[in-house]
C-alpha positions in Angstrom: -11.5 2.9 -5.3 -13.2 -0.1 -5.1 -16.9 0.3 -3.4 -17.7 -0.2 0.1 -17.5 -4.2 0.4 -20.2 -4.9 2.7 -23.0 -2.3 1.5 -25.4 -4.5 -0.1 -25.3 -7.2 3.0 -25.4 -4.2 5.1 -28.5 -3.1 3.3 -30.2 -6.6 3.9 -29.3 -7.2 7.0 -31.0 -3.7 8.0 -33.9 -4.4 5.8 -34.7 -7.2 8.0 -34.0 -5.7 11.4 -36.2 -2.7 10.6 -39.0 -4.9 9.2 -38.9 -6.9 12.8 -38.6 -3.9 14.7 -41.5 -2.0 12.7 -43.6 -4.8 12.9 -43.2 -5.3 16.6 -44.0 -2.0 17.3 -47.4 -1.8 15.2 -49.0 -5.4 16.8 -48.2 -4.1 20.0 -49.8 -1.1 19.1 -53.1 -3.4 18.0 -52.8 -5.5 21.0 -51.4 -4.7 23.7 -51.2 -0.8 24.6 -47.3 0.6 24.2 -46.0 2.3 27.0 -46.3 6.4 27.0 -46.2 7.6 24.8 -47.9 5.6 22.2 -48.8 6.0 18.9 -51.5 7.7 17.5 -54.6 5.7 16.3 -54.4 7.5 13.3 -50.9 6.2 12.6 -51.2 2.7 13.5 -53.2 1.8 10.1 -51.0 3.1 7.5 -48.5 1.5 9.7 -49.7 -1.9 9.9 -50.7 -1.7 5.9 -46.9 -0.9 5.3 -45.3 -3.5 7.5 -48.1 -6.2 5.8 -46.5 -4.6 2.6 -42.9 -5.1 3.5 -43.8 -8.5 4.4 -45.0 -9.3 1.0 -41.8 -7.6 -0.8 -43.8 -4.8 -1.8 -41.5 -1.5 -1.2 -42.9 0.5 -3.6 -46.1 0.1 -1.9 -45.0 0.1 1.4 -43.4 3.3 0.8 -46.6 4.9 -0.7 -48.5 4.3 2.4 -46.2 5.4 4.7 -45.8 8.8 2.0 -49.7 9.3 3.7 -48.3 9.9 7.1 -46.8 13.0 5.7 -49.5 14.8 6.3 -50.3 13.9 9.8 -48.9 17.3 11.9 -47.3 17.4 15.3 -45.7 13.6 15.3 -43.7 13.2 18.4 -39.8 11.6 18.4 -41.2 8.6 19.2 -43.9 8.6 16.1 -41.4 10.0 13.8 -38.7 6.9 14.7 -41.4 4.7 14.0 -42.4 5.9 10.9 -38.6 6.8 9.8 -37.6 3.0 10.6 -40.2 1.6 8.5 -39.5 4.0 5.6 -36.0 3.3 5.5 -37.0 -0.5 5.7 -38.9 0.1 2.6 -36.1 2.4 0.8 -33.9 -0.1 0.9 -36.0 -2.7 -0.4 -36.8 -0.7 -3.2 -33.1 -0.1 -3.8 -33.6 3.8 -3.5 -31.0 4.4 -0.9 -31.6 8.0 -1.2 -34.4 7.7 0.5 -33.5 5.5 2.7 -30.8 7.7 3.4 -32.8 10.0 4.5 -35.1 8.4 6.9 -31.7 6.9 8.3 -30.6 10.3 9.1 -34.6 11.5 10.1 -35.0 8.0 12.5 -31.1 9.0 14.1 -32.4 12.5 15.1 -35.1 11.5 16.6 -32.7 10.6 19.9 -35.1 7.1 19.8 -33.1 4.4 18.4 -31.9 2.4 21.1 -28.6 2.7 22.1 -27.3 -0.8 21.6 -28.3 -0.4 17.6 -27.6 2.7 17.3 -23.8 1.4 16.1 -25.6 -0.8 13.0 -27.7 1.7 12.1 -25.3 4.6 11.9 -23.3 2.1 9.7 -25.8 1.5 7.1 -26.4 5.4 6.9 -22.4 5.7 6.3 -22.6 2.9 3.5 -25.4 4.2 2.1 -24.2 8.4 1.5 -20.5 5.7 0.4 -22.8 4.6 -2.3 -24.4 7.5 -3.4 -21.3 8.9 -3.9 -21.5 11.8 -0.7 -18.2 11.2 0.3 -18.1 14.0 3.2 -21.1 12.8 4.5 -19.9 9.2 4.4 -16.6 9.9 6.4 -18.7 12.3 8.6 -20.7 8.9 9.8 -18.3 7.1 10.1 -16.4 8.8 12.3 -20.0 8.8 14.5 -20.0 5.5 13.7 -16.4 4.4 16.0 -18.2 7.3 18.4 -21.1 5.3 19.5 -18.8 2.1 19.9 -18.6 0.6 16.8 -15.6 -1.5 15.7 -16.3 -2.9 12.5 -12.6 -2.4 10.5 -14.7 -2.5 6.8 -16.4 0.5 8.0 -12.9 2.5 8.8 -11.5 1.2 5.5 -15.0 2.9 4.0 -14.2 6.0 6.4 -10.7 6.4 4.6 -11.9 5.8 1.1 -14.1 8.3 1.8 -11.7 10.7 3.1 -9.7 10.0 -0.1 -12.2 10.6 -2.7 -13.5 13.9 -1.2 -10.3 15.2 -0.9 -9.0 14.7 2.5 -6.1 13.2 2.4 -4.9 13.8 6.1 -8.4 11.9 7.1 -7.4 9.0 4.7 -4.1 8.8 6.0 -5.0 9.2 9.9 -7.8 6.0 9.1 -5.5 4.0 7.0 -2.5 4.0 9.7 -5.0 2.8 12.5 -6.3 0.4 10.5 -2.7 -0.9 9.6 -2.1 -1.1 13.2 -5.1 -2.7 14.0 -4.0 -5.5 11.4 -0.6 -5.4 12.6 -1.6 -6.0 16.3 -3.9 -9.3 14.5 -0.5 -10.7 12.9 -2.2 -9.7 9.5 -1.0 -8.4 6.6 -2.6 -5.1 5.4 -3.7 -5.5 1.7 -2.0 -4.0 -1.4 -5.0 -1.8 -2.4 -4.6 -0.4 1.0 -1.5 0.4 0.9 -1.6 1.7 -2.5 -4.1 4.3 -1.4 -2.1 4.9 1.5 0.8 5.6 -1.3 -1.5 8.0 -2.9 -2.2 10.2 -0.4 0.9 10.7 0.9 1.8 11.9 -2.6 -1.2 14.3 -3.3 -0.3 15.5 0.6 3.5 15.8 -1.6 5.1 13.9 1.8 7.7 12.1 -0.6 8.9 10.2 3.0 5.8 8.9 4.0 5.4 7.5 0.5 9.1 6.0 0.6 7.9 4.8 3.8 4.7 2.7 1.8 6.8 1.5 -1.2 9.6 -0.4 1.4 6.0 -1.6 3.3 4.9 -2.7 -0.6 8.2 -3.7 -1.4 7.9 -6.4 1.6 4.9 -7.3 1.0 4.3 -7.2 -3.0 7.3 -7.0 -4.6 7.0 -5.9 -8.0 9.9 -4.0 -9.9 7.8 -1.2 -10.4 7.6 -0.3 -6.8 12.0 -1.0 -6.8 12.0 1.2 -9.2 9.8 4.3 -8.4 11.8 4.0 -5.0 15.4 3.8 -6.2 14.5 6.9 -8.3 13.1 9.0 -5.5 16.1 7.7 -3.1 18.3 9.1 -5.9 16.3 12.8 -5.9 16.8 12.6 -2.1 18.9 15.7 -1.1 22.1 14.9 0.3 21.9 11.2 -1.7 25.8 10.8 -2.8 27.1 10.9 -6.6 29.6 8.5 -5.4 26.5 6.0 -4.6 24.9 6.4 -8.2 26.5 2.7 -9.6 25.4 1.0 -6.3 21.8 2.7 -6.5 21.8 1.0 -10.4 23.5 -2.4 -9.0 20.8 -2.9 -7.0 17.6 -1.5 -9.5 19.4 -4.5 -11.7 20.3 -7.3 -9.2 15.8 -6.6 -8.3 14.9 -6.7 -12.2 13.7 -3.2 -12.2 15.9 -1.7 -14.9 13.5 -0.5 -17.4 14.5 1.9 -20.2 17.0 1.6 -22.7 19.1 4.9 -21.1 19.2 2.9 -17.6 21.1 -0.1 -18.8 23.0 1.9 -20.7 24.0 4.2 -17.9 25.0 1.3 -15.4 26.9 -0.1 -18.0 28.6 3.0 -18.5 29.2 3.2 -15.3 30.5 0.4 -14.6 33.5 0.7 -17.4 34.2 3.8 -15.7 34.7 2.1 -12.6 36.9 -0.4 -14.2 34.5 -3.6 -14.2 34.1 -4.1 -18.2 32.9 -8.0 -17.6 29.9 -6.6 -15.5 29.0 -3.9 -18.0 28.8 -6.6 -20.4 26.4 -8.9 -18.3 24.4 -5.9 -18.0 24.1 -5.1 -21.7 23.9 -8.7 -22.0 20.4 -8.7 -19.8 19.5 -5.3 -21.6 19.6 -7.1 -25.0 17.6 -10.6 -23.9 14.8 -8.5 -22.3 14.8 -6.7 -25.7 15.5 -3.2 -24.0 18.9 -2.5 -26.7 19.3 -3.7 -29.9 16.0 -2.6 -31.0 14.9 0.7 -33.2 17.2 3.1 -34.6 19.5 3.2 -31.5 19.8 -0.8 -32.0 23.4 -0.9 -34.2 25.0 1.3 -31.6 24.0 -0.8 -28.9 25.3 -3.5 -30.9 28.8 -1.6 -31.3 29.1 -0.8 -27.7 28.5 -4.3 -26.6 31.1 -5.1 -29.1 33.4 -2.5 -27.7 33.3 -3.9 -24.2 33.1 -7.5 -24.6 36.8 -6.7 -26.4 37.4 -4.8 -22.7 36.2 -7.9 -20.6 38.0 -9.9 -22.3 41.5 -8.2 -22.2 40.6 -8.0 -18.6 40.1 -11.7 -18.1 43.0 -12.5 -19.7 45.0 -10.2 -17.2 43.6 -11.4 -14.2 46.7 -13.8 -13.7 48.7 -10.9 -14.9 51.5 -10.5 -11.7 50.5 -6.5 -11.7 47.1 -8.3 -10.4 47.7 -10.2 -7.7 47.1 -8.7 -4.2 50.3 -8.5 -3.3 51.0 -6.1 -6.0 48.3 -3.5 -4.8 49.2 -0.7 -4.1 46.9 -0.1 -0.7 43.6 -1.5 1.0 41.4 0.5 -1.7 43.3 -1.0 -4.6 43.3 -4.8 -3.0 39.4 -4.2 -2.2 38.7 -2.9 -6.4 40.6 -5.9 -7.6 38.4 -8.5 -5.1 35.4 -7.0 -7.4 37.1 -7.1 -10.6 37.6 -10.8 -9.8 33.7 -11.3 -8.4 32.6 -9.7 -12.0 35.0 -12.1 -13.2 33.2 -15.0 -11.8 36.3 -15.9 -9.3 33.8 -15.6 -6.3 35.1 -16.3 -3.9 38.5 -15.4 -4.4 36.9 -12.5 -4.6 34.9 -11.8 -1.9 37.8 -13.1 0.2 40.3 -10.6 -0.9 37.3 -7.6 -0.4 36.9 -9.1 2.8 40.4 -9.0 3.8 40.8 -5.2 2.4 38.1 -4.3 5.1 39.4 -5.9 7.6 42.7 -3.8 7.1 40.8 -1.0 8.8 42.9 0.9 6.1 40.2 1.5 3.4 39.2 5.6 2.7 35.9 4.8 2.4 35.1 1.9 4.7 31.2 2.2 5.1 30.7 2.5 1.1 33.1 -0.5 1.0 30.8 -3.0 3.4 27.8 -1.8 1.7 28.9 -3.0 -1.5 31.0 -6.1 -0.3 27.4 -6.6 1.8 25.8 -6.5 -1.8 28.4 -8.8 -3.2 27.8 -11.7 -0.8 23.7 -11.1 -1.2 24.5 -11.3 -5.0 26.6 -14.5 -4.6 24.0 -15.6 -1.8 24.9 -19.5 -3.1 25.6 -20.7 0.3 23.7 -19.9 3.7 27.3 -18.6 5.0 27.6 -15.9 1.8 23.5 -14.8 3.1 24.6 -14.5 6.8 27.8 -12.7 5.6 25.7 -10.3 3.5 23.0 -9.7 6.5 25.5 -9.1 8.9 27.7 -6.7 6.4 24.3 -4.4 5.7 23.4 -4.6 9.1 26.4 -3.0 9.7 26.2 -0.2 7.3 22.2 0.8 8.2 24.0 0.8 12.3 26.5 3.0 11.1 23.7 6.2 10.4 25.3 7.5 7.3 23.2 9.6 5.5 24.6 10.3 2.1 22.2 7.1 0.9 24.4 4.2 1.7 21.8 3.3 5.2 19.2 3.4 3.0 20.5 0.9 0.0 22.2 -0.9 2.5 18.7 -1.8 4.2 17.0 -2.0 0.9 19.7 -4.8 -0.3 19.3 -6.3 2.8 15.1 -6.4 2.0 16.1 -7.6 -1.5 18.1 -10.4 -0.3 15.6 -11.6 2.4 13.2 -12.4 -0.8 
């Protein structure tokens, strides 16, 4: 976690508010007569050395004389602000924000700090416990902090680091969501560290949903295939997520360039003979082999066979595609018509392709109809050449995230859809 952004500013700016306000307070003590109650004579001299001593950049100093008020018994509130105030001035000047810590906290109880600073003050206090690492404390101020009236949004980002790195994870969630919202309500984006951290505490909380939740908002935001991919593997996990669904889950890891491992090229490919599309397993292994994934190490020469193996498959298929037991008036239903529209689209015969898919769902005939528009959805976001195939392909996912299924297809249909608006 990075550290609280504003603490040394905030630390200057207080350093010169306390020195005006301490010095204010000890010439009207030398001049003109405070109000009751007043200081004590025997006050106003180490006071008035220490505020000429803060004037000349002397903490140290400064904070040596104001040590000799220590001793002086029976101070009321309003002696014990003044004196409080000026140490913390001092503190921080002499970068010992333990101390100044403490007079923050000494000054607060008082009940004398104005009401209109109180906000700043209680601030600096936060930042300062933020930087020496008392994380409770820190997130205990802050929350006092948006008490009083405060509304500073670096100081609720503090507040949930805070929360985080103590160990409260439902406080660093319950900050980080109002902050979102507050930058959401601005029109601005909510930074990736934030939403990282968000991330991270859904995950030591173990709310895999509310994480999922993050990775689409990262996914929007910052794409980067390692976000795809930590998703697509937890959508997988999901209970209820179908078998039947595995390919399409791969198709789109690959079509986002989030295939990483050897096995996971391997297995789409795989999958994808299975399913009877040889000329897209081979652009897979194809990929697998440029990004240097296969054809490396001791598993490289099998690689190398399989590819062999099913570029001989694509092949013999392309040469078929004319074949008359292929053409769409030879298949045998809706489902059949709908496979060979793919088989030509892996083929590169677009959009004959996509037409004769299109036409299969239209049939209203198809056994599986919402698993057929999410993947002729996917098709047209993969073809996505012309502005009618992206329409086609919003429209198509749209369709399938309406239709509420929950054996996964909703959720790769909206995912494709957030893919294909990229």
């Amino acid at each position: 976690m990075n550290a609280w952004r504003n603490g040394a500013f905030a630390v200057l700016v207080l350093l010169l508010v306390l020195m005006l306000a301490s010095a204010g307070a000890v010439r009207a003590q030398g001049a003109e007569p405070l109000p009751a109650p007043a200081l004590r004579d025997e006050l106003v001299a180490p006071l008035r050395a220490a505020q000429e001593l803060l004037a000349a950049s002397k903490y140290a100093e400064a904070l040596a004389r104001l040590a000799t008020t220590d001793g002086i018994q029976g101070k009321s509130p309003v002696e014990t602000y003044y004196v409080e105030r000026m140490r913390a001035a001092a503190a921080s000047g002499a970068g010992d924000t333990p101390q100044a810590a403490r007079a923050l906290e000494a000054l607060l109880a008082t009940g004398q700090a104005p009401k209109a600073e109180q906000p700043a003050l209680i601030e600096a206090l936060a930042g300062a416990h933020y930087n020496l690492k008392h994380y409770a404390e820190a997130g205990l101020w802050g929350s006092r902090y948006f008490e009083q009236g405060g509304a500073n949004a670096e100081v609720r980002l503090m507040m949930a680091q805070s929360f985080y790195l103590s160990g409260d994870f439902r406080g660093a969630v319950r900050e980080l969501l109002a902050l979102q919202r507050a930058q959401q309500a601005a029109g601005n984006n909510t930074p990736e560290s934030q939403l990282d951290m968000l991330a991270g505490s859904y995950i030591k909380l173990q709310d895999d949903a509310g994480y999922m939740q993050v990775l689409e908002q990262l996914l929007r935001a910052y794409p980067r295939t390692e976000y795809w991919a930590d998703l697509l593997v937890r959508l997988e996990r999901r209970p209820g997520f179908s078998g039947g669904l595995v390919i399409d889950l791969f198709r789109l890891q690959f079509a986002a360039g989030a295939l990483g491992e050897a096995s996971e090229y391997l297995e789409l490919a795989q999958l994808a003979v299975q399913a009877g599309y040889p000329a897209e397993s081979l652009k897979v292994l194809d990929a697998g082999l440029a990004a240097g994934v296969l054809g490396r190490g001791p598993e490289g020469s099998r690689h190398a066979r399989y590819r062999m193996q099913v570029a001989e498959r694509a092949l013999a298929a392309f040469k078929a595609l004319d074949a008359p037991e292929n053409q769409p008036a030879r298949a045998r239903d809706a489902d059949a018509a709908f496979r060979l529209g793919y088989g030509w689209v892996t083929h590169g015969r677009t959009d004959a392709g996509l037409a004769l898919m299109q036409r299969a769902l239209d049939s209203g005939s198809l056994s599986r109809p919402t698993e057929a528009r999410l993947r002729l959805g996917a098709a047209y976001a993969s073809a996505g050449a012309s502005a009618g195939d992206k329409a086609r392909a919003r429209d198509m996912l749209k369709d399938v995230q309406a239709s509420g299924a929950t054996d996964g297809a909703a959720d790769l249909a909206r995912l494709w859809g957030l893919l294909a608006a990229r």
